[in-house]
C-alpha positions, 0 to 999 in steps of 0.5 A, a space after each residue: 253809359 255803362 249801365 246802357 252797355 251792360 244793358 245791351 248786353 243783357 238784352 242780347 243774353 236774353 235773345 242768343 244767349 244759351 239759358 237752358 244750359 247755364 250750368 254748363 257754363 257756371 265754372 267758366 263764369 267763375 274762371 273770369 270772374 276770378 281773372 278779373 278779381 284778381 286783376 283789380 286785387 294785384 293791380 288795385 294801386 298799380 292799374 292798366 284800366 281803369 273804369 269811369 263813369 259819364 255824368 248820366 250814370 255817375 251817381 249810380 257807378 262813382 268809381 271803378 270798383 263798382 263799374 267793375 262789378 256791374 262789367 262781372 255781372 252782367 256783361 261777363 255772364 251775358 257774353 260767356 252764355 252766347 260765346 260757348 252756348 253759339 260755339 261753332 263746330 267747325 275749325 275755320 268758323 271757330 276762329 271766325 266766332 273768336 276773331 268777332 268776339 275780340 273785335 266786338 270787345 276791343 271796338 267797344 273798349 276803343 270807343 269807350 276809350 278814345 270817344 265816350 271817356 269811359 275806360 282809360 289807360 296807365 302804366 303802359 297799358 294800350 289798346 293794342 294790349 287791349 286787343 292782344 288780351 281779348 284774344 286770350 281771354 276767349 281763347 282760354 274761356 273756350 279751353 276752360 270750357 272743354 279742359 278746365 285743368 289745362 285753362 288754369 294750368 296755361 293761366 299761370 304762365 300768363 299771369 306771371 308774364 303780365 306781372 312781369 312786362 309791366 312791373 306791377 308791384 306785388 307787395 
């Protein structure tokens, strides 16, 4: 199933996705894929998520770190080029493209989550954090995009706030 969603994303990149400009977009792509390589480097033995794979994909996608990667390369790319390549101009419908990108995420993550067995939860993590995440993921993703600086600067703070609630062991 993962492979079938990585695929709409893909397929949805071709069609809304902003190609021409892609290097303009090439460090936000690296600021979360960073974000996530980091996730699974901190939380390797101590995860929040942890992706699974159906029967259908299970010989191609056995574990999560390889879920992980197809997720960075294709459906983090896909969605970073139609997130800022159709960013809207105006404040209200800003926040509008915001609030559709984080339903589109956390909907997806919850049918993936309670139906399809795709994804599953530990350590305290819930899809209520699923979606409070997903909000500043494509808030910060939009300030990576105009102030890269600042976007890194504020990623501290929040690192450390997760690392903290929920007791992730750094050893």
């Amino acid at each position: 199933m993962h492979l079938l969603f990585n695929a709409l994303f893909l397929i949805a990149a071709i069609i809304w996705g902003d190609w021409r400009n892609w290097r303009k977009y090439h460090s936000t792509i690296l600021f979360i894929w960073f974000g996530d390589l980091l996730y699974n480097f901190l939380c390797y033995n101590y995860r929040m998520w942890e992706y699974k794979e159906s029967i259908f994909g299970f010989a191609v996608l056995p574990n999560h770190t390889i879920i992980t990667l197809l997720i960075m390369f294709i459906a983090y790319p896909s969605s970073v080029l139609i997130f800022l390549g159709r960013f809207p101009e105006k404040k209200l419908n800003m926040g509008l493209w915001i609030l559709f990108w984080v339903s589109l995420f956390s909907i997806i993550e919850y049918i993936n989550l309670r139906f399809l067995n795709l994804i599953s939860h530990h350590n305290g993590w819930t899809i209520g954090w699923s979606v409070f995440f997903n909000a500043i993921i494509f808030v910060m993703l939009r300030l990576h995009y105009k102030y890269p600086t600042v976007a890194l600067i504020i990623s501290i703070p929040i690192i450390f706030f997760f690392i903290i609630y929920f007791h992730v062991p750094i050893r």
